[in-house]
C-alpha positions as CSV (number, residue, x, y, z in Angstrom):
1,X,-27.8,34.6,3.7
2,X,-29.3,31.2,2.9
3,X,-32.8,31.3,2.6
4,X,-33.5,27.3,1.5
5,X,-31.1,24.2,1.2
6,X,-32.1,20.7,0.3
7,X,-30.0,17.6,0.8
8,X,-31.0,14.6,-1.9
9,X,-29.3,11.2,-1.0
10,X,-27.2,9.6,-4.4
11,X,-25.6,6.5,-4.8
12,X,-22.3,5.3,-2.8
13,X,-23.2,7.6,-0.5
14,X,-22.9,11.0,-2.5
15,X,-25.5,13.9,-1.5
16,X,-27.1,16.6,-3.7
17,X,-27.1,20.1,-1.6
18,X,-29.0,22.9,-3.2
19,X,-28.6,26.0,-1.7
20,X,-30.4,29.3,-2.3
21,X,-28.6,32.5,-1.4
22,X,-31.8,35.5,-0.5
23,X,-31.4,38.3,-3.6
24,X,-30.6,40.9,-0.5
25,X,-27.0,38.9,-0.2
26,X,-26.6,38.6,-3.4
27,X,-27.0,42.5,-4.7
28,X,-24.6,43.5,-1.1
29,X,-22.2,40.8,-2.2
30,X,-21.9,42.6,-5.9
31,X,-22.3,46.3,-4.4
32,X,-20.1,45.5,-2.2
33,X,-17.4,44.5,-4.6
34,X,-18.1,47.3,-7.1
35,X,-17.2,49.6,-4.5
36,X,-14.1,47.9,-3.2
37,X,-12.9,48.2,-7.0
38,X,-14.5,51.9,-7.4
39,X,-11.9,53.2,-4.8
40,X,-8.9,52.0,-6.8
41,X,-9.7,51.5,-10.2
42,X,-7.4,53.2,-12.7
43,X,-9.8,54.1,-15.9
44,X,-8.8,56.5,-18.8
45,X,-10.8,59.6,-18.6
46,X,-11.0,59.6,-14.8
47,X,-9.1,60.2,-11.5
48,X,-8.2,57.1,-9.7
49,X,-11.3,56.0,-7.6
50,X,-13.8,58.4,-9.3
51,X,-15.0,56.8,-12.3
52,X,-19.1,56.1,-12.3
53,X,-20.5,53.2,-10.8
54,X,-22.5,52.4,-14.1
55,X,-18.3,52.6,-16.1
56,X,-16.9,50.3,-13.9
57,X,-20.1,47.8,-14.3
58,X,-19.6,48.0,-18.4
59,X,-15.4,47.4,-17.8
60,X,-15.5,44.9,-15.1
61,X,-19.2,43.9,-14.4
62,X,-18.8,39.8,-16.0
63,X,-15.6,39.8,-13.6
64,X,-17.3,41.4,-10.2
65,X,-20.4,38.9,-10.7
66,X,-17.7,35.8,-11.0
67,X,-15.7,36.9,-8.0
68,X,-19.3,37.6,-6.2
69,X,-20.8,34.2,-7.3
70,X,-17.7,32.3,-5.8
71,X,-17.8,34.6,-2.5
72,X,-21.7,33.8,-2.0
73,X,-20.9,30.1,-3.0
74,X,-17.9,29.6,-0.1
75,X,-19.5,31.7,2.5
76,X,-23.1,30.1,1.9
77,X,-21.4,26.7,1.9
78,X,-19.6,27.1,4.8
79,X,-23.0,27.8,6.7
80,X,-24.8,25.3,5.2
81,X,-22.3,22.5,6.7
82,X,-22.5,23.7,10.0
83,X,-26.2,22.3,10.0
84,X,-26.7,20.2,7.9
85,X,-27.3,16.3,8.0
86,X,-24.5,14.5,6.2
87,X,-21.1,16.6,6.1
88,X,-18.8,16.0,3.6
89,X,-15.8,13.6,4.1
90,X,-12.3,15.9,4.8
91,X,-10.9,14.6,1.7
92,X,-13.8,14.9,-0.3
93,X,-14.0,17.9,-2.8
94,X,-17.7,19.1,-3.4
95,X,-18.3,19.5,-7.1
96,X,-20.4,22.6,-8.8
97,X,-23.2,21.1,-10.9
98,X,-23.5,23.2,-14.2
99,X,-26.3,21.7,-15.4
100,X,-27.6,24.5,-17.4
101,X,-24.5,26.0,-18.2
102,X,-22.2,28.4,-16.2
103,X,-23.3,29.3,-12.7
104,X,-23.4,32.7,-12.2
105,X,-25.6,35.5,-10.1
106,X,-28.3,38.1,-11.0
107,X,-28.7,41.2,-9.5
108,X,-32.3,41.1,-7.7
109,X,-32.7,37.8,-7.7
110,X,-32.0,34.8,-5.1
111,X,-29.0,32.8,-6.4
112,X,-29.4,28.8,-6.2
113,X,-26.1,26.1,-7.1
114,X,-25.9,22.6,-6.2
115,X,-23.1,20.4,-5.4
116,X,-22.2,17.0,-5.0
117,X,-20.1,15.5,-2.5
118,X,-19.1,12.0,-0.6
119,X,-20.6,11.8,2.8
120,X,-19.5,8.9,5.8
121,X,-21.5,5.7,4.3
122,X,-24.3,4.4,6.9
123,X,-22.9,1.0,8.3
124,X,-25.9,-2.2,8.8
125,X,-24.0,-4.4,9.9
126,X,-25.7,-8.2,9.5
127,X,-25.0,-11.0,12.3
128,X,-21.5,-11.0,13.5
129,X,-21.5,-13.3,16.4
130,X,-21.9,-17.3,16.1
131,X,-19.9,-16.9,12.6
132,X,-19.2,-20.7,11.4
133,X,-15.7,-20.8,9.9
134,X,-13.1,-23.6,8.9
135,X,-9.8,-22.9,10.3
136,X,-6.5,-24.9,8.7
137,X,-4.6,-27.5,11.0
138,X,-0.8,-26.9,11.0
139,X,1.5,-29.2,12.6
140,X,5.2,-28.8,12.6
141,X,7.1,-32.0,11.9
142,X,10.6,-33.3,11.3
143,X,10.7,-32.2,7.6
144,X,10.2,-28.4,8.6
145,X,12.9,-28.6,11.3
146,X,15.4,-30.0,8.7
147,X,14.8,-27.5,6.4
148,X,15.5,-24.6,9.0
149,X,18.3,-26.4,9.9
150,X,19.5,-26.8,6.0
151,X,19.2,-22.8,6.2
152,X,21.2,-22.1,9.3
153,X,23.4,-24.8,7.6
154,X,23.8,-22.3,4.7
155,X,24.6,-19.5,6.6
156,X,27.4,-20.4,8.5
157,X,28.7,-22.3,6.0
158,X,32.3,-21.5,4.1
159,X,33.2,-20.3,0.7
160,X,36.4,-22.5,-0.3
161,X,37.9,-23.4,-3.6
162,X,36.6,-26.7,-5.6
163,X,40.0,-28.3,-5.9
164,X,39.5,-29.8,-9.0
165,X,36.9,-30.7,-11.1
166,X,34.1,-29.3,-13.7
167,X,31.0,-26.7,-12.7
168,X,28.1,-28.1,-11.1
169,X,24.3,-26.8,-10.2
170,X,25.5,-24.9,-6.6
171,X,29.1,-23.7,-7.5
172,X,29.8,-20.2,-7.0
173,X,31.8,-19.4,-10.6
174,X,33.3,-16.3,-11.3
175,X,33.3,-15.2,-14.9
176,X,34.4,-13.3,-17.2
177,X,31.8,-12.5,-20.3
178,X,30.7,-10.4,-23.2
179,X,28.3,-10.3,-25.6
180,X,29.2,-10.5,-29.0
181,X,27.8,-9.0,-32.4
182,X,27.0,-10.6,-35.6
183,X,30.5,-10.2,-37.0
184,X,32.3,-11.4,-33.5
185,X,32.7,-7.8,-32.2
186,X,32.4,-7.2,-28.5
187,X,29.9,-5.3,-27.2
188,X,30.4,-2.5,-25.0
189,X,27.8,-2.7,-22.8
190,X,27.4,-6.6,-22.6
191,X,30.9,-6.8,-20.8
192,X,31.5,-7.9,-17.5
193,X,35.1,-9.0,-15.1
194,X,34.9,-11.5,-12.5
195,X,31.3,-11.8,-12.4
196,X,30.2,-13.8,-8.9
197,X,27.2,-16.0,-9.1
198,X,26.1,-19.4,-7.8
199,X,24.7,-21.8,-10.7
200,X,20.8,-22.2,-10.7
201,X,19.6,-19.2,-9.0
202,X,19.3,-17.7,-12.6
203,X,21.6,-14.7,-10.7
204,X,22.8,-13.8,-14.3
205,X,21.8,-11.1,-17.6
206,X,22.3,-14.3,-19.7
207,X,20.4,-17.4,-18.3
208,X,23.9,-18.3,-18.8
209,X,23.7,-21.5,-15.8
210,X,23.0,-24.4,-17.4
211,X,25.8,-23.3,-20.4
212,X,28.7,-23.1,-17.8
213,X,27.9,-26.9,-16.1
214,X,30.7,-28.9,-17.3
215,X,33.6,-25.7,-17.3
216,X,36.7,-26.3,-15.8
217,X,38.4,-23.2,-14.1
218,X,40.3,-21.0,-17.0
219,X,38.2,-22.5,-19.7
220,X,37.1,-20.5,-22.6
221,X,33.9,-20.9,-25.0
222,X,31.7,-18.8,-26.8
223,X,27.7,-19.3,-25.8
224,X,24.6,-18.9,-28.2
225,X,21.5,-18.5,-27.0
226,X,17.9,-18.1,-28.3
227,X,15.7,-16.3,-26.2
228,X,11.7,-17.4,-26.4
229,X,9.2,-15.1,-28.0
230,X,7.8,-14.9,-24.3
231,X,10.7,-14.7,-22.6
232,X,10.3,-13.0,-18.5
233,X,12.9,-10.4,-19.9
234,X,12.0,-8.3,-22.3
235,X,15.1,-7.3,-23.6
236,X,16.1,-10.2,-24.4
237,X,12.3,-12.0,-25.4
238,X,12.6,-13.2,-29.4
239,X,16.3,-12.4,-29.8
240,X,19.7,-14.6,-30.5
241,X,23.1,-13.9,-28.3
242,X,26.4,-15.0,-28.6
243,X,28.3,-14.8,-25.5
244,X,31.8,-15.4,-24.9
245,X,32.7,-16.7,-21.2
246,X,35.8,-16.7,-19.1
247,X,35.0,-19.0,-16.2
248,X,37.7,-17.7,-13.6
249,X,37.2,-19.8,-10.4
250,X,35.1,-22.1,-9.6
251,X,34.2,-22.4,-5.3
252,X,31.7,-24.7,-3.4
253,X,30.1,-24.3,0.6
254,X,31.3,-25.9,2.6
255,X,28.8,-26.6,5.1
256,X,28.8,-27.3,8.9
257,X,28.1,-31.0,10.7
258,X,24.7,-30.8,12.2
259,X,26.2,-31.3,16.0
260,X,26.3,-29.4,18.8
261,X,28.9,-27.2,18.1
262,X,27.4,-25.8,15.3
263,X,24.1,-25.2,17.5
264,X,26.4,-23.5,20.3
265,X,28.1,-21.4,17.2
266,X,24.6,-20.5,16.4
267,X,24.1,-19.1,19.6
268,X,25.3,-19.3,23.3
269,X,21.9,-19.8,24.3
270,X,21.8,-23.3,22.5
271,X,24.1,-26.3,24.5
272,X,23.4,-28.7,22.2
273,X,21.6,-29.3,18.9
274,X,18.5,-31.1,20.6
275,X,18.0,-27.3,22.6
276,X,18.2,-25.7,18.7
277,X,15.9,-27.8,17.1
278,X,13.2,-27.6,19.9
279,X,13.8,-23.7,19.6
280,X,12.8,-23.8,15.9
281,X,10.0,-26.0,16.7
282,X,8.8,-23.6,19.3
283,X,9.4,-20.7,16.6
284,X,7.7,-22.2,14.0
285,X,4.5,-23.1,16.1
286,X,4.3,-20.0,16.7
287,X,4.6,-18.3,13.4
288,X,1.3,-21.1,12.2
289,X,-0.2,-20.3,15.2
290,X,-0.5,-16.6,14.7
291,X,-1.1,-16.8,10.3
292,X,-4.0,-19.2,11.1
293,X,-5.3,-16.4,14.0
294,X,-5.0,-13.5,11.1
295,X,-6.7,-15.9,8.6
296,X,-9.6,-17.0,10.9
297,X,-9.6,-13.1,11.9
298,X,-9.9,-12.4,8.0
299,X,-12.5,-15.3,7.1
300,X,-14.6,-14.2,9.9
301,X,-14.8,-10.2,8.6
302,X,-15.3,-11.9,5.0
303,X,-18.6,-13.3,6.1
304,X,-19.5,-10.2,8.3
305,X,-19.0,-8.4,5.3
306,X,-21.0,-10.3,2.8
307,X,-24.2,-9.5,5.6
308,X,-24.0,-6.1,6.0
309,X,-24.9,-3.4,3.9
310,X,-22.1,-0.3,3.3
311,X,-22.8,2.1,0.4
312,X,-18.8,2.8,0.3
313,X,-17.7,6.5,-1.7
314,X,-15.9,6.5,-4.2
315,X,-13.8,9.0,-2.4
316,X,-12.6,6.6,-0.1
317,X,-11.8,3.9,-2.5
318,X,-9.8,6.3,-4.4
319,X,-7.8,7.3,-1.0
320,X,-7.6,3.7,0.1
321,X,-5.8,3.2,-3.3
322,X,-3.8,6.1,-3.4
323,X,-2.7,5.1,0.0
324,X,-1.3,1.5,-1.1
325,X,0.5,3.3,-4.0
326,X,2.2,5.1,-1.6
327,X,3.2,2.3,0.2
328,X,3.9,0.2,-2.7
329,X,6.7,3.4,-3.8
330,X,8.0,3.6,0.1
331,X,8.5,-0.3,0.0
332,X,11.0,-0.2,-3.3
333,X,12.7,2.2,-2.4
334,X,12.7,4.1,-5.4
335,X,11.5,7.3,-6.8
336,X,8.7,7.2,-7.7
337,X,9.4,8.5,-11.7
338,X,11.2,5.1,-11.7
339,X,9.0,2.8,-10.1
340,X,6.1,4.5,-12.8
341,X,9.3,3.8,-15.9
342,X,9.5,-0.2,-14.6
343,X,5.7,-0.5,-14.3
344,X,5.3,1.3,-18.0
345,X,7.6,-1.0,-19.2
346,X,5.8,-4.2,-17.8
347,X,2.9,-2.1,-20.2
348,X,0.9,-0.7,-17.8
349,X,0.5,2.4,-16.2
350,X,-0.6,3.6,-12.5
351,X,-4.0,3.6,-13.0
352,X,-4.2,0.4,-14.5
353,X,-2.7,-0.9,-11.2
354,X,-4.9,1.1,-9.1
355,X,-8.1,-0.5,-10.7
356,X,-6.8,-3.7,-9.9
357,X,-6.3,-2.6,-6.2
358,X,-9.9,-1.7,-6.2
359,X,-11.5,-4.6,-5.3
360,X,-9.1,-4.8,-2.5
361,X,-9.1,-1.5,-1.4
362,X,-13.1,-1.6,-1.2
363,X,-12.7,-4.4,0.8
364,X,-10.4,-2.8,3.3
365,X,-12.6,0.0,3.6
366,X,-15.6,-1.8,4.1
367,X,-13.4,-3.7,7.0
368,X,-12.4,-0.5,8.4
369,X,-16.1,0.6,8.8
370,X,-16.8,-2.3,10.0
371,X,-14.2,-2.7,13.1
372,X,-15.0,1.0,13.9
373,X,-18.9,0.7,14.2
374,X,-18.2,-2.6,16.2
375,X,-15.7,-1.1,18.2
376,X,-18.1,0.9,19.4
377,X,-21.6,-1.1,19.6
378,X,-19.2,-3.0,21.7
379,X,-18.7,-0.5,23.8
380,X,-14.4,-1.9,23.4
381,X,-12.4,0.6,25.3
382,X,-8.2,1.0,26.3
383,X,-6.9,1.7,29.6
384,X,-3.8,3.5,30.0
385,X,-2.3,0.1,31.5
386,X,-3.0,-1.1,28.3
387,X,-1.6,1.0,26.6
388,X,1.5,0.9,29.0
389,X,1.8,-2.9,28.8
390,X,1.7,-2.9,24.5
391,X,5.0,-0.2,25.1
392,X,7.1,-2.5,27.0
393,X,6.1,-5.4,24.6
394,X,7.6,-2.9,21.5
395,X,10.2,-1.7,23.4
396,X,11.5,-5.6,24.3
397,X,11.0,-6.3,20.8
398,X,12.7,-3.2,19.5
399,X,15.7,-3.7,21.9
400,X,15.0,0.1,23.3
401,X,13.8,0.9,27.2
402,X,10.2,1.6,27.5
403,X,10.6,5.5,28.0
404,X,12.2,5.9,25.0
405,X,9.7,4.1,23.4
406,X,7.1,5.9,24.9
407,X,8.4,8.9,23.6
408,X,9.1,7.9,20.2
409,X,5.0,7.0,20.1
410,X,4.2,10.7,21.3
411,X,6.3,13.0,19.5
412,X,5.6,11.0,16.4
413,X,1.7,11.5,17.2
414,X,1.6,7.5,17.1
415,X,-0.3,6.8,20.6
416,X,-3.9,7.0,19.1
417,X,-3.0,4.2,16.0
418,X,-1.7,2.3,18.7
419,X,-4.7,2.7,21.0
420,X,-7.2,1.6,17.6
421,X,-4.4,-1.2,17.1
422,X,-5.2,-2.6,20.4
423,X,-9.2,-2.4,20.3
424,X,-8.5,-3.9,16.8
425,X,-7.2,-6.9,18.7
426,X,-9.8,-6.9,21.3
427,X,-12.6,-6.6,19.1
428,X,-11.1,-9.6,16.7
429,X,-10.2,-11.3,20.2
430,X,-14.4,-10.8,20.6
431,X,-15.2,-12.0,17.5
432,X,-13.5,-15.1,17.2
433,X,-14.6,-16.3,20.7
434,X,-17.9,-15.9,20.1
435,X,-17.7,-17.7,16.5
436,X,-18.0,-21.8,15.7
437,X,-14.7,-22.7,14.8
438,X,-14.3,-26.3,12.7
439,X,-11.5,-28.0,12.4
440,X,-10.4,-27.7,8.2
441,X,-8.0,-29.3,5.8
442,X,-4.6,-30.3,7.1
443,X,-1.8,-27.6,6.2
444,X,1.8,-28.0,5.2
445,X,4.1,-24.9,7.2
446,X,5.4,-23.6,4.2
447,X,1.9,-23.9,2.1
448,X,0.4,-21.8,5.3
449,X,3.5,-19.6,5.3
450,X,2.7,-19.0,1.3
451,X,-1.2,-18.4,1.4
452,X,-1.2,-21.7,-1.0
453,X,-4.7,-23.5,-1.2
């Protein structure tokens, strides 16, 4: 069928394939056709199946040559990939180049299209062993232990009633309020009963916290507010509000001694409050320990980035993207038609967030050609013991026993990403012990914790 095919390199890694389709193909594609449609053809003036050849080419000749060009196109196509150099990528559609209008065959003559599509990028990758890289210093010291502790304070602390006195930043109110119009009406929809919030946390339509300091429990008092032209909430951004408030109740926390009970209420495993705090000392090491490992894991790809040389696709970056909107939609939690009506009303639409993804997403992919190309210069393989011990550690995590684990991973088709997730590790694991690691600026737990410079 083919009788000549050329592939011309692009840029990002796009090809060119002209292909040229021998006349012979071409006229037994179209004869082929005509008679397929001769034997059932309906035409006025003649029996079903018996109309002329030359009839049916006048009634339905522009439609037999369309359906013909797109058979020679597929089937040629589909031979040409079987040999050729670069394939395209599975989620790459190839694209018909109509450069001098529409493509279409002629009887008695060889038939040539081109088309475009993205191909697996050639990886030169620069020097990735020796990397020099500054890693943060994070030690854990008294002020992040008392702040844990303030937390578990928090949480096993009670809800009583303030016996007496006015609101205060930290009560829990409950309210009663409405909004109210220009002539003192109440307004429907800006009505709420018994209203639970804790003053500062901003938990509240109205900004209403700082109004309802000084309140006594079964005070009264209508509220105006004026909202700034840049306000966070748009609804309320430039406008004025009169608000009429109820404050119910007013309760406090009250919260725990920091002794050893409250360390043994915590958790039998704790006899005394020293045990607790070196627990969260040992917990928080750990959690510095392993974000300054992903960070040193991330500088050192940064640089082995900047060295090599990847021609990424735009196909790729387009499905890296789409891929972290998908996420982005699974991790609200909400339909997508809403997630698209909050993002619209921020002024922006999908695609404005996807290009500012790009950067990112070009990065990850860059990254992911990287690890895999590494992986295996490297020669990193993963023995089923490997494999075996990485299951117990999920199932012990999980709280399940390893065979059920085991078979969550296989009929969920999950054993290969955890197979790439462990040569991940042991090529990073490479990486990092073969690079010069310098001590950098000192790091406060919570700065770490936050990505904060």
């Amino acid at each position: 069928m083919i009788v000549n095919k050329n592939l011309e390199n692009l840029e990002n890694s796009s090809v060119r394939l002209t292909v040229t389709v021998g006349k012979d193909a071409v006229n037994k594609e179209y004869n082929d056709l005509l008679s397929k449609y001769a034997k059932s053809a309906h035409i006025k003036g003649f029996r079903k199946g018996k109309a002329p050849a030359n009839v049916l080419e006048q009634k339905f000749g522009d439609s037999i040559r369309g359906e013909a060009t797109m058979n020679l196109m597929e089937n040629s196509l589909k031979e040409a990939y079987e040999d050729v150099e670069k394939k395209p990528l599975p989620y790459a559609t190839p694209s018909l180049q109509e450069d001098d209008g529409e493509v279409l065959i002629e009887l008695d003559k060889d038939f040539t299209f081109a088309v475009t599509y993205d191909t697996m990028p050639e990886v030169n990758i620069g020097e990735y062993k020796g990397i020099e890289i500054e890693t943060p210093v994070c030690k854990i010291g008294k002020k992040d232990i008392d702040r844990e502790l303030a937390t578990l304070q928090e949480q096993n602390a009670t809800v009583v009633e303030k016996p007496e006195g006015k609101a205060e930043k930290d009560d829990i109110v409950n309210i009663d309020y409405c909004e109210l119009d220009a002539e003192g009406n109440e307004v429907e929809d800006g009505k709420r009963e018994d209203f639970v919030f804790t003053i500062g946390t901003g938990y509240n339509v109205y900004k209403l916290d700082d109004d309802i300091i000084g309140m006594a429990a079964g005070d009264e008092k209508n509220i105006e507010k004026e909202y700034a032209e840049d306000d966070s909430d748009k609804s309320l951004a430039g406008q004025k509000k009169i608000i009429k408030v109820k404050l119910n109740s007013l309760k406090v926390k009250d919260l725990p001694e920091l002794d050893d009970d409250l360390a043994q209420d915590i958790s039998d495993e704790y006899k005394d409050l020293k045990a607790l705090k070196a627990s969260i000392k040992k917990r928080l090491t750990e959690s510095a320990e392993s974000t300054i490992k992903e960070k040193n894991k991330q500088a050192v790809m940064d640089i082995i980035i900047e060295k090599s040389e990847i021609d990424v696709p735009a196909t790729m970056i387009q499905a890296e993207m789409e891929q972290s909107w998908n996420q982005f939609i699974s991790q609200s939690r909400m339909p997508e038609e809403q997630v698209l009506q909050i993002v619209e009303a921020q002024g922006k639409t999908k695609n404005d967030m996807l290009e500012e993804w790009k950067p990112s997403a070009e990065k990850n992919v860059k990254s992911y050609l990287i690890s895999e190309k590494l992986i295996a210069d490297e020669k990193i393989e993963v023995s089923d013991e490997e494999v075996d011990e990485e299951l117990k550690k999920q199932a012990e995590t999980a709280g399940m026993s390893y065979e059920d684990t085991k078979n969550y991973f296989e009929q969920n088709e999950m054993s290969f990403y955890l197979k790439n997730d462990i040569s991940n590790r042991k090529l990073f694991d490479l990486l990092l012990e073969s690079a010069e690691i310098k001590e950098g600026a000192k790091k406060d737990y919570l700065d770490l914790m936050q990505n904060k410079e």
